[in-house]
N, C-alpha and C positions, 0 to 999 in steps of 0.2 A: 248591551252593544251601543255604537253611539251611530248617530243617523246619518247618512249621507250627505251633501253638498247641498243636496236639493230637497231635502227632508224626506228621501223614503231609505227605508232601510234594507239595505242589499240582500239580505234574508229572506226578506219579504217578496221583496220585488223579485227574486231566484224563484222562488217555490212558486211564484204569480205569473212566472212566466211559457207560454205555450211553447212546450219543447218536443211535441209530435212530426211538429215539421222541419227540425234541425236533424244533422245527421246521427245523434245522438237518441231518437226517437223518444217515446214516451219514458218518463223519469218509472215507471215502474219498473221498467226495465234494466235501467242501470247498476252497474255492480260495486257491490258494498264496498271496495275501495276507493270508489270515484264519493259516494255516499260520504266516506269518513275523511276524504281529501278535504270535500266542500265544508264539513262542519265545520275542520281545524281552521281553515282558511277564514271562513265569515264569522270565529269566535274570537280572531286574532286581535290584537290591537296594531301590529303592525302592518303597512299595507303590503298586499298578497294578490296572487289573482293565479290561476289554474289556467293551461292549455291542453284541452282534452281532446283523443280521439283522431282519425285521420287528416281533419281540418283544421284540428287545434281549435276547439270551440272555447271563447274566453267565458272565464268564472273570474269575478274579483270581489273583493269585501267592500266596506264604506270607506276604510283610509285609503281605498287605492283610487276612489272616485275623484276627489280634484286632480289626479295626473292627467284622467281623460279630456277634462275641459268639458266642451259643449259634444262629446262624443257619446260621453254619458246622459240618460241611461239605455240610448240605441245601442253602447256597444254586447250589451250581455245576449249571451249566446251567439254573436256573430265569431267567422272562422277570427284570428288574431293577424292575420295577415289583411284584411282587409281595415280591420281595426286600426293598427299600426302602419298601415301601408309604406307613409311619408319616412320610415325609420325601419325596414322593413329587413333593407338591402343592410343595416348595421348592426342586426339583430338577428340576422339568419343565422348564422355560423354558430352563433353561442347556442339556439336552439337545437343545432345539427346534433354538435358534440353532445347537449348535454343526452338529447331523446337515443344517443349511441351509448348511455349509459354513464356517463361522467359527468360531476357538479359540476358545473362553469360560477367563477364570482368576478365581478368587474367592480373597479373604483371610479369616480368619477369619469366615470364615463360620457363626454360629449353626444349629444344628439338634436339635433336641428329639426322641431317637429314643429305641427301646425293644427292646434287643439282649441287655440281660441279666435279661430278666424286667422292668425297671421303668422308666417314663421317669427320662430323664437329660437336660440340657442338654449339649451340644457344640459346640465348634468344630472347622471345617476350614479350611484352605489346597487347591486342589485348581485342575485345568488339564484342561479336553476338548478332544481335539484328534480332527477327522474322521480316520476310516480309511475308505479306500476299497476297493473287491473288484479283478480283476484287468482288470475293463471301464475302472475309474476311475471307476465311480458311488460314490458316500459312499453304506457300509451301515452303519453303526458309528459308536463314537466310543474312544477308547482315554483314562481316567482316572487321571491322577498325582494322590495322594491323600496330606496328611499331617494330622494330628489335631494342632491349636492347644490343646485344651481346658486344658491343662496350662498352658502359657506363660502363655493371656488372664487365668486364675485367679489368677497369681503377678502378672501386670501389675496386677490387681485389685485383689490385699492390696495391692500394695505402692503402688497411687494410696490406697486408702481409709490404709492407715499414715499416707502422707504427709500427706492430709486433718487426720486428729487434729492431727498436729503442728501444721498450720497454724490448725487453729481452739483449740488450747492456748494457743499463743505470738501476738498480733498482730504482736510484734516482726517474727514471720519471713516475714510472709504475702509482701513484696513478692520475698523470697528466694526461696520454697517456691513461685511463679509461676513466676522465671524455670526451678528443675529441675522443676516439671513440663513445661514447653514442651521443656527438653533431653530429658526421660524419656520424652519420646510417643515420640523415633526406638528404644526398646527396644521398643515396641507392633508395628513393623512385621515381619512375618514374612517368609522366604524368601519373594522374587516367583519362582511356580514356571513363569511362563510363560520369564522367565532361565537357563531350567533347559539343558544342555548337555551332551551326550556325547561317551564316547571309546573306543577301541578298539586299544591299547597292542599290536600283534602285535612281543611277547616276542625272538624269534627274531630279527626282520630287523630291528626296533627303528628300525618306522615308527609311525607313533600314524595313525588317521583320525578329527577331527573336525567335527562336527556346523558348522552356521553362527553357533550360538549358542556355541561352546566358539572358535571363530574370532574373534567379537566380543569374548569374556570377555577373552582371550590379546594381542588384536590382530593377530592373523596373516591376510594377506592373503588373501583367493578363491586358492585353487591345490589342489592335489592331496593327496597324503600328505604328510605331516610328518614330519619326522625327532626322533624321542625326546629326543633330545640337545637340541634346540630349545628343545623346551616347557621341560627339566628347568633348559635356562642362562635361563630367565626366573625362576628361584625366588629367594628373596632368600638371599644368601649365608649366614646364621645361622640358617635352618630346611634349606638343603640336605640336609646330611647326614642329618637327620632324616628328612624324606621320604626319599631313596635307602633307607638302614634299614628302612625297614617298608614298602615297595617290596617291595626283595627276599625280606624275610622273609614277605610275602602269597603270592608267588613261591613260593617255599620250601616252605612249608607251607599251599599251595593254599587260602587263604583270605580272606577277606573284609580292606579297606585302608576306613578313612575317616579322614581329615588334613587340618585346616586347614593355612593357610599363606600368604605373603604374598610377589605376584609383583609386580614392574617392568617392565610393558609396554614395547614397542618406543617407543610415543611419550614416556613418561615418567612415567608415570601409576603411582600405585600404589593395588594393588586386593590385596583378600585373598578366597583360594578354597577353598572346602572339594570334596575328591575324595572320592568314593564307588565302590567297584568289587569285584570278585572275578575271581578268578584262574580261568579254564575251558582245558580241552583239549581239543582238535577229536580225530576217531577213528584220526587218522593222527598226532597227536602234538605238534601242534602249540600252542603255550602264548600263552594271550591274555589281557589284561588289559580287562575292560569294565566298564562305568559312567560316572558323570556326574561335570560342573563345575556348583557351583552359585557363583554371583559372592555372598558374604558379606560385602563389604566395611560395608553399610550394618549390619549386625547387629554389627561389631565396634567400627564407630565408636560404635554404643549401647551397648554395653559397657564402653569404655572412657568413657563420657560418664556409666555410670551406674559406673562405680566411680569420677570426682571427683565425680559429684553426694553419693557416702557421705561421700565425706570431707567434703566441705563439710556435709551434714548431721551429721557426728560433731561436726566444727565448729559449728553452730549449737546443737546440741545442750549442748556443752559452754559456749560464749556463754548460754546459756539459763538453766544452772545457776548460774552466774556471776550473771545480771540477779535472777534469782529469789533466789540470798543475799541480795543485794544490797538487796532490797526486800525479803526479807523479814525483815531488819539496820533500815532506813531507815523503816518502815512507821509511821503514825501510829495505825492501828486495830490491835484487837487481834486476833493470827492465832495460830491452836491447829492441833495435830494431834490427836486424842485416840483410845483405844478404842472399838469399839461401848458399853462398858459405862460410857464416860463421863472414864476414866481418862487424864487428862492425860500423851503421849507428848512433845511437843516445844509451847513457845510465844515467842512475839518479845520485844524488848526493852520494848515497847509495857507490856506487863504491869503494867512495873514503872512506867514513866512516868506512868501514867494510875489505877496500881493500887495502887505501891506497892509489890511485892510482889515478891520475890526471884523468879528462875528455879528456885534449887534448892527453894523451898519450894512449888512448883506441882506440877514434874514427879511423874507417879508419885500425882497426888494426883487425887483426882473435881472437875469444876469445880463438882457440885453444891453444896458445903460452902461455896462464895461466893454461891449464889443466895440472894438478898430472901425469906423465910420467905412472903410473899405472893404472892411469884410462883411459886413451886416446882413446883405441882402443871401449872400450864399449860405451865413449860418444859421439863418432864420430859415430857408428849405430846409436846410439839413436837419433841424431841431425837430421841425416840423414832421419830416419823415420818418423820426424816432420813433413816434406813436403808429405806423405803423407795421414797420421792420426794425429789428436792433441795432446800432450803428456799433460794425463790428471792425469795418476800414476806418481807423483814426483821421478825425476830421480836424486840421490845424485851422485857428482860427488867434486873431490878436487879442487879448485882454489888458486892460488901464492898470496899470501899479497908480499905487495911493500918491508917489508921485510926479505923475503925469505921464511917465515912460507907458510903454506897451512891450508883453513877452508875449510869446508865441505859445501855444499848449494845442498838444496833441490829443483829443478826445476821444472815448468809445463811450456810448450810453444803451440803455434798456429804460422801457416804456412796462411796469409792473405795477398790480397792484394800483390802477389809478395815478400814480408815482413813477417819474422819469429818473432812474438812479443814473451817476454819469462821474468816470473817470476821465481828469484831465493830465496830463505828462507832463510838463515844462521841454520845450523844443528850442528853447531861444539861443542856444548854444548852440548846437546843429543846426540851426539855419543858418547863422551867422557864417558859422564854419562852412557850412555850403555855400554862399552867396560868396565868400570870402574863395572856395574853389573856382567857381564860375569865374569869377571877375579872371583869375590866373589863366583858366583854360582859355577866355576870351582875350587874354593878351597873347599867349603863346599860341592862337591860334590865327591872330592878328601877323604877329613875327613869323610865323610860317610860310599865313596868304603872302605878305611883304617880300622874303625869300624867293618864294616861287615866282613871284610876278618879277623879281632882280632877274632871276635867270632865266626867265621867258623874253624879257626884254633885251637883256647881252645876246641871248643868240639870235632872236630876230635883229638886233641892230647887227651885228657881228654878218649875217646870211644877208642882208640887205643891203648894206654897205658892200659890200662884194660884190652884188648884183649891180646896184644903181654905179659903182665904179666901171664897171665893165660896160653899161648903158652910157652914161657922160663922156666915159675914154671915149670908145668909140664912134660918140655920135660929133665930140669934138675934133676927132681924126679928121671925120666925114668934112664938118665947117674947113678945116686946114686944106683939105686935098680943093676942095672947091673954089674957099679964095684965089688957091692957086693955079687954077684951069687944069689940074690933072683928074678926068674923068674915069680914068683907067681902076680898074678891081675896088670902086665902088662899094660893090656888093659885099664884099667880104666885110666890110665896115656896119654895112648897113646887117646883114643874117647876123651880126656879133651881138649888136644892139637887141634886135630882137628876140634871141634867144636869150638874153637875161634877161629881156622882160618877161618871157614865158617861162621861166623858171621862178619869178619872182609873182608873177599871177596863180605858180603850183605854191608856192610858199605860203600865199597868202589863204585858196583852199583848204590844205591845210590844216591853218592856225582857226580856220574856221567849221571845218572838221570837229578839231580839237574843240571847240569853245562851244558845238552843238548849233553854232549858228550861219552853217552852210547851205546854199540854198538845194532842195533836196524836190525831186520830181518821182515821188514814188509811186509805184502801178503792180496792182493784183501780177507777182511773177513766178515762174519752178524754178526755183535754185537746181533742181536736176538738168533744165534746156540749158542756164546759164553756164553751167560748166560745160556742157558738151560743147555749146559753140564758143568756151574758151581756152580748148583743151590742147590747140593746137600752137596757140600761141603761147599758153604756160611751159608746153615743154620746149618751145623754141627757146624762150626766157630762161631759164634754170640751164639747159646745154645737156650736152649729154654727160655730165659727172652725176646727175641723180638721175634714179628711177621715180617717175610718177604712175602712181596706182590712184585711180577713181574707182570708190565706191558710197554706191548709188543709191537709198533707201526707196524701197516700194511703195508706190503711195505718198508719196510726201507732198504733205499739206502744200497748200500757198502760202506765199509770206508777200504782202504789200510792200516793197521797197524800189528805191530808186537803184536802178539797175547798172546803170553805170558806176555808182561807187562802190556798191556791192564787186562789179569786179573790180575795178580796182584794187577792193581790199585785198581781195582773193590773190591778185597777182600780188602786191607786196606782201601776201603771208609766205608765198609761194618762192620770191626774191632772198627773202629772211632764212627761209627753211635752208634754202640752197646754201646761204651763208655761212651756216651754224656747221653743214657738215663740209670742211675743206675736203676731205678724202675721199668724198661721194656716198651715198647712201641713198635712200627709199625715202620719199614724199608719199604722204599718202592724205586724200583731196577726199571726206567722208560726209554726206546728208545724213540724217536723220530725223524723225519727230521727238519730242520731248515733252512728256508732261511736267509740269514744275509743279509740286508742291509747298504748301505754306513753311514748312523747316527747310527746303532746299533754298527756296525764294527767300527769306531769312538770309541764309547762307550766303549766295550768290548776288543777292544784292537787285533783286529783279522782281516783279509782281507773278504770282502764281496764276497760273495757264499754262494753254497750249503754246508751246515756239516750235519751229524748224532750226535746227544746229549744222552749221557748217563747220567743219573741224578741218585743222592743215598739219598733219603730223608727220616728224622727222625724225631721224637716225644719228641725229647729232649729237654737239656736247653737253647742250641743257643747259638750266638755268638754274642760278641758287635762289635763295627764298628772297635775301635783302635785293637782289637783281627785278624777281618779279614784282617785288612791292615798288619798281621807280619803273617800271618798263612802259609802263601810260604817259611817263610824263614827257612832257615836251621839248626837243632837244638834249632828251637823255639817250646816250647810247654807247656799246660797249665795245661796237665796231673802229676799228683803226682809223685817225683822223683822216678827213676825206675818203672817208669810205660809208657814210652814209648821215644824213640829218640828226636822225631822232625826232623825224617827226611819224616816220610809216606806222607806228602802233601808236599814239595819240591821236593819227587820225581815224584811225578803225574804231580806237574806243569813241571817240565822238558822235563818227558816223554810227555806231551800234545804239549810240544812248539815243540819237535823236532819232532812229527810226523806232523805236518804244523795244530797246532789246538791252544785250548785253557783252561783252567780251571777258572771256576767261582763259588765264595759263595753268596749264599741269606741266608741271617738268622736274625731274630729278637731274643736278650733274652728274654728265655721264652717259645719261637714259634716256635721251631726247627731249622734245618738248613736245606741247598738243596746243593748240590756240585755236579755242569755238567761241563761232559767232554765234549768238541765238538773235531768232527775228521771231517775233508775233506773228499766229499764224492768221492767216485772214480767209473768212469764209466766201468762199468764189473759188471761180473759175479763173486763172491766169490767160492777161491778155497776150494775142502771139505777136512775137517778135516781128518789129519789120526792117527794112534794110534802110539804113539812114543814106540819101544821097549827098556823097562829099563832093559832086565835081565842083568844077571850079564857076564864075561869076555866074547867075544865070538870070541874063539879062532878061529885060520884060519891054514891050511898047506897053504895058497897060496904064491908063492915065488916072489910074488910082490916087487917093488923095489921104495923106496919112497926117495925121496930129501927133508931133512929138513933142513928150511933155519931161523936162529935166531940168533943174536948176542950176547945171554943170552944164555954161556957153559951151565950152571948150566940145560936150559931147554933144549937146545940140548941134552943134555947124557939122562937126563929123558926121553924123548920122545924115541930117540935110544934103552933107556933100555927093555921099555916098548914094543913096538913095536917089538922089539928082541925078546920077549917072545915068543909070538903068532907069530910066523915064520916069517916076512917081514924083505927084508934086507933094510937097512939105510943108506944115505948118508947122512953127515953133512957139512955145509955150514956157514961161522958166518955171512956172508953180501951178498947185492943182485949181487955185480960183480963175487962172489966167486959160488955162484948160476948157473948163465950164463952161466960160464967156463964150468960146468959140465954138461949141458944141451948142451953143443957146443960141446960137448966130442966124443958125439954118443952113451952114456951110457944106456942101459933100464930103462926108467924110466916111471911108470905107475901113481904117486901121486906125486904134487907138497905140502907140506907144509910149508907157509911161516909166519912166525910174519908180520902185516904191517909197525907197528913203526921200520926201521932200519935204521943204519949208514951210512956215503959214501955218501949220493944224489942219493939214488935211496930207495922207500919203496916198501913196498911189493905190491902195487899193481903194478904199474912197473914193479916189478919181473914177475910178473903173465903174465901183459901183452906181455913183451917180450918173455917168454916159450909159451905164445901160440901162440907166431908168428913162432919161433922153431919148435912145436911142438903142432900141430895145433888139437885142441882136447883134449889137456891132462888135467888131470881133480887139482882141487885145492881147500886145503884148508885153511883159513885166520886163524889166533890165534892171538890172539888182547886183552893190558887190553882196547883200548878205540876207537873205528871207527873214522879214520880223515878225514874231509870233502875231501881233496886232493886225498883220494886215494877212496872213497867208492860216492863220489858226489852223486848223488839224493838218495842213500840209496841203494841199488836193486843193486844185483848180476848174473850176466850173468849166463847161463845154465852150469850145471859141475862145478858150485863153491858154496862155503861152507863157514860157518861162525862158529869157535868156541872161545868163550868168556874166557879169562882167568880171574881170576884160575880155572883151568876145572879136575874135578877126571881122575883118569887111566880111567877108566873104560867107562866115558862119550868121552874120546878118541878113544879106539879102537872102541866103536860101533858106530861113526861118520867114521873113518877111513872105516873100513866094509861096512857101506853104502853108503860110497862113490865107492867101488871100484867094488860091488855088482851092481850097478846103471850102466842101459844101456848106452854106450857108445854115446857123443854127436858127 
């Protein structure tokens, strides 16, 4: 027998062991089955171990001791469940079945155990086979056991090797199938339920075996065997060899294990591996015991995975072959190079494309050919090879040998110490691209050009109309004067006026349209705003349409300036009415809206939350080429003098510069739908209050106001006016002439400043600096157009004011008054 892990021998150490106090009580007791179980078991050379008894008390021999690790040799006589515990729950069931009477065998079997202090993955190959006591009741199971871990791990490299190669080469994939299909018969392990004994008695040189060693042989159901038998089945060129270490096991009473390959009686050839050791009975008698295992399937994978080498050395070498091959033939350009950049090896490409010798590359940095303008980007990029692959083609310039640069398109990998690296030649598509661009940037030039002709035709064309109605007019006025007729006046003078105020909506507007309107916008409910303008919408529209308000619950706030919002509202409302001559349904809808990244995409708008006001109608609709011009400016489909073309360019304007959007849906035929969306703002909306329109509202108060504007003409104005209703005035043309007077010491209660002014300083500047002067004092802006510079997110600090020019007397002083009326900040 051979010794233990630990040098004692399981025999020994069984028979040394106190078994009074296990449930199996004193070994005198136990019955000759359990007896003749334990002999086979610890005479075995293969490793074994017994479950006896109610608690499954473990028995095992010396080869099953390294499976225990440092469990051995505490675990002998312990129940096997305590033994095994950590593998306990994957071994139960096989126990179940087998102690119900049934072999159970498992093939590499996975189990996650912890034997030598740490978990570890393993596999097994193993076979329970019931033992029964001498009633014939099954108490037990007896376990043939061998450790796979080894084999599964080498089968593992050696599929993942295989893998690389196949995802290296496409060439080989359909090869590197078929030897993986031949390589799975290397996966299959000894079937140890095949497993078969034998019992060589030496002396009379009868052999006895098993049913399964009968099957292996072909030797029919009978009795003893005679040795000679078995030995004239060996194949004639391994004979001798077996006989040989036969005898010498013999000899030198020791352990025999021997492949070899027999010829059945029926004609079948199988190959066998013997396993045994030489024992001697107490009278002298010399015996040969151990098992047949049938190998045949493990050799044909053997010999299937030594042509699968060759034919892989084979492919392998095919592989190097194609890869010269291409990389001789290749039309881009392929480098080997240093980490440090240092050109090792590059293709003939080089030259073809470059110019440039081999021997003047190698050994050289490819940097020294990079474009001076590109350098610093391709040197990160290079850089970042070694530690991700460059798998997005990185275009970068390279020197042709004479003096020119082309473009090349690169991917590289960082292997092997070694940066391997494909370059493309792109120099043509660029060209061709740079060569598109330039065309899109002139046809996009002749567009802007176009659009700005007929932006300018209809503002002159709409202006000239106006300012002729303003000069007729006001020249009437000089004629009746000269001439002492004071009489209907007036009629001359409201003529004038009213094209100026048509001509001050014109020029909103174009400023609308252009995003650069001056805009007072405030935390509002688009749900109040309609109600209080619900009465006036349907006064507007008449009674040929029906108006329906429908109202979303809930509906977020939106920060917008409230007056152009309706305004929009009532020109979508005008429009709607338009579309349907024969009367129909308006329908005036809120909503919340989340926008998404593919919607916002879409729509042309940043994803979040908005509020959507929609105005939808029962009319004739719109065709697609209609909606694609319906923004622009002075475009429109309505009957001359019957409306601008400016009421939907200013809604899109107004929509962009409050941070939203405008959209058409309309089929001809099917009406149309037109939503505004507004960003929704977190707050509370502030409540509407009642604007007082009356008329002049004079003041004694001896208030002292700073008018700052580089336009005489509107300084005297303001002065005149202001003069009226008692406030005194100081005039200012620019914002350093401003300062001076505020650095004065002078009383001054009201700042009023133009923003657009001369010098390098506007008016908000001005603002800012008097209220660092003059910390508190209150301000009001006059502005044809709010500039981002001075008015930035839009929103006006507490004590300041917005008034829009052209603004009446009248809409002056009762801002002025409200401002100075207004609690002190």
């Amino acid at each position: 027998m051979q010794p233990s892990s630990d040098g004692t021998n399981m025999r020994a150490l069984t028979d040394a062991h106190d078994w009074t106090s296990s449930d199996l009580g004193d070994r005198s007791t136990w019955p000759r089955s359990l007896e003749a179980s334990l002999d086979l078991m610890l005479s075995s050379p293969l490793a074994m171990c017994i479950g006896w008894g109610p608690a499954l008390t473990l028995f095992y021999n010396d080869a099953y001791t390294p499976f225990l690790g440092k469990r051995h040799p505490k675990a002998v006589g312990r129940p096997l469940k305590e033994v095994w515990s950590d593998v306990w729950s994957d071994i139960k069931q096989p126990i179940v079945t087998t102690l119900a009477g049934k072999a159970v065998a498992f093939e590499d079997m996975p189990l996650t155990m912890t034997r030598h202090g740490y978990p570890e993955e393993t596999w097994w190959t193993f076979a329970y086979s019931p033992l029964r006591d001498d009633s014939g009741t099954i108490v037990g199971f007896l376990d043939i056991a061998t450790e796979t871990t080894k084999k599964v791990l080498n089968d593992r490299e050696l599929v993942r090797e295989r893998e690389q190669l196949a995802a290296s080469e496409a060439q080989l994939r359909a090869l590197n199938a078929d030897l993986e299909a031949q390589h799975s018969l290397t996966t299959r392990a000894i079937d140890i339920a095949r497993l078969g004994t034998f019992a060589w008695h030496v002396d009379s040189g009868t052999v006895e075996l098993n049913d399964r060693s009968r099957q292996i042989f072909g030797f029919p159901d009978a009795g003893q065997i005679e040795a000679e038998a078995v030995f004239g089945l060996i194949d004639p060129e391994a004979l001798n060899d077996v006989v040989a270490k036969s005898r010498n096991a013999i000899v030198t009473r020791s352990r025999i294990e021997i492949d070899y390959p027999i010829l059945r009686p029926d004609g079948m050839r199988r190959w066998i591996r013997s396993l045994g050791d030489y024992v001697e009975s107490p009278s002298g008698e010399g015996c040969m015991t151990g098992v047949f295992l049938d190998i045949t399937d493990e050799k044909v994978a053997e010999q299937a995975l030594a042509a699968e080498k060759i034919e892989l050395k084979q492919a392998v070498e095919q592989r190097t072959v194609e890869r010269d091959r291409l990389w001789r033939n290749s039309l881009d350009l392929l480098a080997v190079a240093a980490p440090d950049g240092t050109l090792n090896a590059v293709n003939a490409a080089w030259t073809t494309l470059l110019g440039w010798e081999e021997s003047e590359l190698i050994a050289e940095s490819f940097v020294r050919l990079v474009h001076p303008d590109d350098l610093e980007a391709t040197q990160i990029a290079f850089v970042g090879i070694l530690d991700a692959p460059l798998t997005d083609p990185f275009e970068y310039r390279l020197l042709h040998n004479d003096g020119s640069y082309r473009w090349f398109a690169w991917t590289a990998a960082f292997e092997a110490g070694r940066i391997y690296a494909n370059g493309r030649d792109v120099t043509e598509r660029r060209e061709q691209a740079e060569a598109l661009e330039a065309s899109r940037a002139a046809l996009a030039q002749a567009q802007k050009m176009e659009a700005v002709g007929q932006l300018t035709g209809g503002l002159a064309h709409d202006f000239n109309n106006l300012l002729t109605g303003m000069m007729g007019n006001l020249e009437l006025l000089q004629v009746r004067l000269g001439r002492g007729k004071l009489d209907d006046l007036d009629r001359f003078i409201s003529a004038a006026q009213g094209a100026g105020r048509r001509a001050a909506s014109l020029t909103q507007r174009l400023l609308a349209f252009s995003r650069r309107q001056t805009l007072d916008p405030k935390p509002s409910d688009a749900n109040r705003l309609i109600v209080g303008l619900e009465d006036m919408l349907r006064r507007t529209v008449g009674a040929s349409a029906d108006i329906e308000i429908v109202q979303a619950a809930g509906l977020w706030t939106t920060s917008v300036d409230v007056g152009q919002l309706e305004n929009a509202l009532l020109n979508l409302c005008i429009n709607a009415r338009d579309a349907m001559p024969e009367g129909g349904r308006i329908t005036v809808e809120t909503a919340n809206k989340w926008i998404d990244d593919r919607t916002g995409r879409e729509r042309d708008m940043p994803p979040g939350q908005y509020i959507s006001l929609c105005v939808t109608d029962t009319g004739t609709g719109m065709s697609a080429a209609t909606i694609e011009r319906a923004f622009e400016p002075f475009y429109t489909t309505k009957p001359i003098g019957q409306g601008t073309g400016l009421g939907l360019s200013m809604i899109y304007g107004f929509a962009r510069q409050s941070g939203g959007q405008v959209r058409i849906y309309s089929e001809v035929g099917s009406g149309t739908t037109v939503c505004i969306y507004l960003p929704r703002f977190h707050g509370e909306a502030e409540n509407a209050e009642e604007v007082d329109t009356s008329a002049l509202r004079e003041s004694s108060s001896s208030a002292t106001i700073l008018v700052v504007d580089d336009e005489a003409t509107i300084r005297h104005l303001i002065d005149e006016v202001l003069d009226d209703v008692g406030y005194t005035v100081i005039g200012a043309a620019d914002g350093a002439a401003g300062i001076k007077v505020l650095q004065s010491g002078a009383r001054i209660e009201l700042l009023i400043t133009d923003v657009g002014l001369p010098n390098g300083m506007n008016g908000r500047q001005v603002a800012d600096e008097a209220r660092r002067l003059r910390p508190g004092l209150k301000v009001l802006f006059i502005t044809g157009f709010a500039e981002n510079a001075a008015f930035g997110n839009g929103h006006l600090e507490p004590g300041m004011e917005l008034l829009t020019k052209p603004f009446t007397l009248e809409a002056l002083t009762a801002k002025v008054a409200d401002i100075l009326k207004a609690p002190a900040i």
